[in-house]
C-alpha positions as CSV (number, residue, x, y, z in Angstrom):
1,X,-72.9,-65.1,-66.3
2,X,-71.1,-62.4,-69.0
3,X,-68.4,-61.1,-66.4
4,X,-67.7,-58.2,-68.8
5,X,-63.9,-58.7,-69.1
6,X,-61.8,-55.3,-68.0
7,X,-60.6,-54.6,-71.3
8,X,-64.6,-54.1,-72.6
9,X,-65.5,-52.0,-69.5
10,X,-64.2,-48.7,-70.9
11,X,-65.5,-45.3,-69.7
12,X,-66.3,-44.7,-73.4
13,X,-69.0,-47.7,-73.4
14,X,-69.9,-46.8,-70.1
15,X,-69.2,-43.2,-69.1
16,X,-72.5,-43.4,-66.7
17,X,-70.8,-45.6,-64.4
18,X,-68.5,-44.3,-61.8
19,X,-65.3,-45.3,-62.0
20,X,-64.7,-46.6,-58.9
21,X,-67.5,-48.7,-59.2
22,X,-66.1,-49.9,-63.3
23,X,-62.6,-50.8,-62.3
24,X,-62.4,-54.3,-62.2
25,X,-60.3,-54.9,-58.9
26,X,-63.9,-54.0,-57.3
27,X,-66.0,-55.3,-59.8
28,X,-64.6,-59.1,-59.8
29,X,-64.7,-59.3,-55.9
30,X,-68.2,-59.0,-56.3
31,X,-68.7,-61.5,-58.7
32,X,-66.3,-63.6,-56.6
33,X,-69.0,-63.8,-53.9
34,X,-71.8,-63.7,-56.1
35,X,-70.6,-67.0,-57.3
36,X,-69.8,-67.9,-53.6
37,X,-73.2,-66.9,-52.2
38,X,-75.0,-69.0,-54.8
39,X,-73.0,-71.7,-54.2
40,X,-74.6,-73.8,-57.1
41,X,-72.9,-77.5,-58.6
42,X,-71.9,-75.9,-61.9
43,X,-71.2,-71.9,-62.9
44,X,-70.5,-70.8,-66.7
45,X,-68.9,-67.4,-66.9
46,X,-68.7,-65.3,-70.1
47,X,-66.0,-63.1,-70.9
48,X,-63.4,-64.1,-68.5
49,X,-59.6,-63.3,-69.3
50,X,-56.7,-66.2,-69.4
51,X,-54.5,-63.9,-66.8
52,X,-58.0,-63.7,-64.0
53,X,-59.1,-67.0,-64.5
54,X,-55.2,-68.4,-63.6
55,X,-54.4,-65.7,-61.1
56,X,-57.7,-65.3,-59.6
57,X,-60.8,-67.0,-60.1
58,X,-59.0,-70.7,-60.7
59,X,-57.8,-70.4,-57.3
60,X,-60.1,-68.4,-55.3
61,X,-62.8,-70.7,-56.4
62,X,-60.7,-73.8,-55.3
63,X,-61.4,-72.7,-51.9
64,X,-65.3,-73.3,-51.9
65,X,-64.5,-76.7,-54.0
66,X,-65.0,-75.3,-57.7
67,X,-62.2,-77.2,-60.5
68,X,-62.4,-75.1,-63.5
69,X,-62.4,-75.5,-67.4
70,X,-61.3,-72.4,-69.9
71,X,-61.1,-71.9,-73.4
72,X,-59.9,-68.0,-74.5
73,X,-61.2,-67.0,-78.1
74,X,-59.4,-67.8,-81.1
75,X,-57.2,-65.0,-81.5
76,X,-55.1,-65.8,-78.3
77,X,-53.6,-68.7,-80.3
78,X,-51.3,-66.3,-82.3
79,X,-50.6,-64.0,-79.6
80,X,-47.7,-63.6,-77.6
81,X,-48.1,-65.0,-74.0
82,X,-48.6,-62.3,-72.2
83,X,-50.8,-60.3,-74.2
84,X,-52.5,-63.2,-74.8
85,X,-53.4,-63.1,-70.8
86,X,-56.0,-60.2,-71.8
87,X,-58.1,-62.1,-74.6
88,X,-61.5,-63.6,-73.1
89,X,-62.9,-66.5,-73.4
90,X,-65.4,-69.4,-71.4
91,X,-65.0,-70.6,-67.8
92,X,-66.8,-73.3,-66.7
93,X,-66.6,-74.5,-62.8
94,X,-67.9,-77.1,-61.2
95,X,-68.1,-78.9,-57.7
96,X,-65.4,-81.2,-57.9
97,X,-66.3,-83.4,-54.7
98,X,-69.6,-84.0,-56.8
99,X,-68.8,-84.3,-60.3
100,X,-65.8,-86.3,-62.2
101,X,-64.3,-84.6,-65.4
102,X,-65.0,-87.2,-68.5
103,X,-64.2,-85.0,-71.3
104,X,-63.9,-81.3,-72.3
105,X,-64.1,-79.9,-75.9
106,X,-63.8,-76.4,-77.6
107,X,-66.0,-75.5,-80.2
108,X,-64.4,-72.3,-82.3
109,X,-67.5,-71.3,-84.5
110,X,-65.8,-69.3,-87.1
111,X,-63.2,-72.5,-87.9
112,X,-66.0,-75.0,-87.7
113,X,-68.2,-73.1,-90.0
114,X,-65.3,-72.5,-92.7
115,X,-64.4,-76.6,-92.5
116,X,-68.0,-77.6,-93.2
117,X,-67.8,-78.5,-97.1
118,X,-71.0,-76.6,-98.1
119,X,-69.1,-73.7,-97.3
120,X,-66.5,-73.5,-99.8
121,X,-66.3,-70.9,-102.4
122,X,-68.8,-69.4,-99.8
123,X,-66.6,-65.8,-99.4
124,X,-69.6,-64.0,-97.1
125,X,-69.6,-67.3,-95.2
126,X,-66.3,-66.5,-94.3
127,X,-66.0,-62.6,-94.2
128,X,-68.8,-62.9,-91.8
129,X,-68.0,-65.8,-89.6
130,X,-64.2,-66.5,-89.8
131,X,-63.0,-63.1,-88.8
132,X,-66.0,-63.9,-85.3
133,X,-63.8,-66.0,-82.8
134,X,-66.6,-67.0,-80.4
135,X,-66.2,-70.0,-78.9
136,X,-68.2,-72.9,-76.3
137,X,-66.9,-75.1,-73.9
138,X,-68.2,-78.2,-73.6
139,X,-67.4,-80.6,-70.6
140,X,-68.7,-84.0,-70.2
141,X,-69.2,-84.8,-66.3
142,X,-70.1,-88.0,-63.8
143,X,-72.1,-87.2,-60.4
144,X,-70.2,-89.2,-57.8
145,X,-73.1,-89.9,-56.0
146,X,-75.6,-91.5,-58.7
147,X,-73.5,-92.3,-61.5
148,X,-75.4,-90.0,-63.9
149,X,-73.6,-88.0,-66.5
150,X,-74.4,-84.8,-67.7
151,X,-73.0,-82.6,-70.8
152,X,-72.7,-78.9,-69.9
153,X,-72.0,-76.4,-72.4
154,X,-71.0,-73.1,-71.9
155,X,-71.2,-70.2,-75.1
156,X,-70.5,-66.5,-76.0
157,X,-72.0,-65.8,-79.1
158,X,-71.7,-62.8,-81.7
159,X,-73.3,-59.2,-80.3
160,X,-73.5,-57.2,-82.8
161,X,-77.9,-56.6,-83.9
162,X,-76.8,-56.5,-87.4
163,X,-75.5,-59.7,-87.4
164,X,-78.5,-62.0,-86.4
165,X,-77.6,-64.8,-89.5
166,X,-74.3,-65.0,-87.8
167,X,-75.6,-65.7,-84.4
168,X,-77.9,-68.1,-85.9
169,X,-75.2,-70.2,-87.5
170,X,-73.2,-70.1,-85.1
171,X,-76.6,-71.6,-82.7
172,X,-77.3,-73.9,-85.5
173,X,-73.2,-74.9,-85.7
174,X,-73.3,-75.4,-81.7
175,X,-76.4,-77.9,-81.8
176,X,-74.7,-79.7,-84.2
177,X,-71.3,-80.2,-82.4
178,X,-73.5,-80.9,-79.2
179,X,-75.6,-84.2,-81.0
180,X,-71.8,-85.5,-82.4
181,X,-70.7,-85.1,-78.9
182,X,-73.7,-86.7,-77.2
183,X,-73.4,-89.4,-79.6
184,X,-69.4,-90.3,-78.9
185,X,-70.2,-89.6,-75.2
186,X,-73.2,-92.4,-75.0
187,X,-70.4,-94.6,-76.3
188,X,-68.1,-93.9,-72.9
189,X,-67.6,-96.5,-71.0
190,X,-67.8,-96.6,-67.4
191,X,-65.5,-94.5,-65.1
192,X,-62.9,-96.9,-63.2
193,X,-61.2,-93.8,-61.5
194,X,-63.8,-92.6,-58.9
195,X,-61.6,-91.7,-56.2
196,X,-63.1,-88.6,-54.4
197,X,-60.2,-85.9,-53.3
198,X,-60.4,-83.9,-50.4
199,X,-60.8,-80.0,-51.4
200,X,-60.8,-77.1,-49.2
201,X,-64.3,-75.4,-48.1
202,X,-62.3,-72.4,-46.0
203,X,-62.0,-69.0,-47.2
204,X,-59.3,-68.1,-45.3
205,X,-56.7,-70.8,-46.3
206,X,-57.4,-73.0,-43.7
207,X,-57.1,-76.3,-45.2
208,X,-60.5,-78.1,-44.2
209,X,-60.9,-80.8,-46.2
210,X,-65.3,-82.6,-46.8
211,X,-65.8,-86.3,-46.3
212,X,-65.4,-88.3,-49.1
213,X,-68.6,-89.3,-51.3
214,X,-68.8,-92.9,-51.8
215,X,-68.7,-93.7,-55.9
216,X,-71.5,-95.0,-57.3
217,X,-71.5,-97.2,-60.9
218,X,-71.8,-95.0,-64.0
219,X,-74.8,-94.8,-65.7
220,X,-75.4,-96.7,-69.2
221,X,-76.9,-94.4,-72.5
222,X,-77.7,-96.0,-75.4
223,X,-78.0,-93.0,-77.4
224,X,-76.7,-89.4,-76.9
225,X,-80.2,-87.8,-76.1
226,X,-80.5,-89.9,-72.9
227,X,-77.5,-88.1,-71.9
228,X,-79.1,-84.7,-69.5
229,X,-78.0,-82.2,-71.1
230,X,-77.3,-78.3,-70.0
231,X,-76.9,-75.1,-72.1
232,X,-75.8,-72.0,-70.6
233,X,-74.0,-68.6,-72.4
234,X,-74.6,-65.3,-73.5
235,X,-76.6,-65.4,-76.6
236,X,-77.0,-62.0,-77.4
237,X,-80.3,-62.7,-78.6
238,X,-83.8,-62.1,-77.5
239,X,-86.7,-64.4,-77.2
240,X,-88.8,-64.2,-80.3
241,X,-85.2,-64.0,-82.4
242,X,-83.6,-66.9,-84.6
243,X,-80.9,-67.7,-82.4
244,X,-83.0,-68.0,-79.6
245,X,-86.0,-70.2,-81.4
């Protein structure tokens, strides 16, 4: 789900939408209960800010049982703290009485394309993907209940029409992170620390807390594509087009 973060909802990009209806105080409440009414295990949001995913988001969503995981782009690693607060990036929530955190990992796509060593001396390589901060979030997760574990990957690539070879690098640079990942994950060994914590399901602050899931033993994988896997993110791309194939 792209949120469309308040600083790219501009009257200028979209001057047919009322204003009342653009400004974001009214925009994200609705997505707040979107997300609520849904209610699903796991929800990957696009173009969230650092300041609303800490001030709003992170802890509304606590309330209905939701722990988060965010990344911003690349460029809010050389900003100052607060402006960094505006830069967007990857959210990832899921339902914490249901699922265990094993591992999360960022994946920058500009700074992993310009590491790879058939891209020196490449200067296009660079002008064209370096200078694109896109990121995914990657988080590695254990269902209390059955013991299964499931890699979820969350990713905003490149919009722009004109750059299709950068979106497909960047789908090609993802797939290739995921199968390194998939591999070390098969490798994990089982989850000792299954303890189920009591979250809040009330809206309204009351503290009500679910009964506890009993744990169940992790799952075994031999090889990473045992491992269910789930990609979600904003593509930019169209069936029929590279990225997408």
């Amino acid at each position: 789900y792209n949120t469309l973060c308040d600083q790219s909802a501009t009257p200028s990009h979209y001057g047919y939408v009322p204003s009342r209806a653009l400004a974001w105080e009214f925009r994200r409440d609705l997505i707040l209960n979107e997300i609520r009414s849904h209610d699903a295990d796991i929800a990957c949001l696009q173009e969230i800010d650092q300041g609303n995913y800490n001030d709003f988001f992170r802890e509304q969503l606590a309330y209905n049982d939701y722990k988060g995981v965010y990344w911003p782009r690349g460029r809010a690693m050389g900003m100052h703290e607060e402006e960094a607060k505006s830069v967007d990036g990857c959210a990832t929530f899921f339902k914490a009485s249901k699922y265990i955190l094993l591992d999360k990992q960022l994946i920058n796509f500009g700074q992993t394309a310009v590491r790879r060593p058939d891209a020196k001396g490449q200067d296009d390589i660079y002008n064209r993907l370096w200078q694109k901060d896109h990121i995914a979030v990657v988080v590695f997760l254990e269902n209390r209940m059955t013991g299964t574990r499931l890699i979820v990957v969350n990713a905003h690539l490149y919009w722009d029409p004109a750059f299709r070879d950068v979106k497909l690098i960047q789908t090609a640079i993802l797939m290739e992170e995921i199968t390194k990942l998939s591999e070390k994950y098969s490798k994990f060994p089982p989850c000792t620390d299954k303890t189920a914590f009591r979250f809040s399901e009330a809206e309204d602050g009351a503290r009500e807390a679910t009964t506890p899931v009993e744990p169940a033993p992790s799952a075994e994988y031999t090889s990473g594509d045992q491992i269910p896997l789930l990609i979600c993110g904003d593509f930019n791309s169209a069936p029929g087009e590279a990225a997408y194939n």
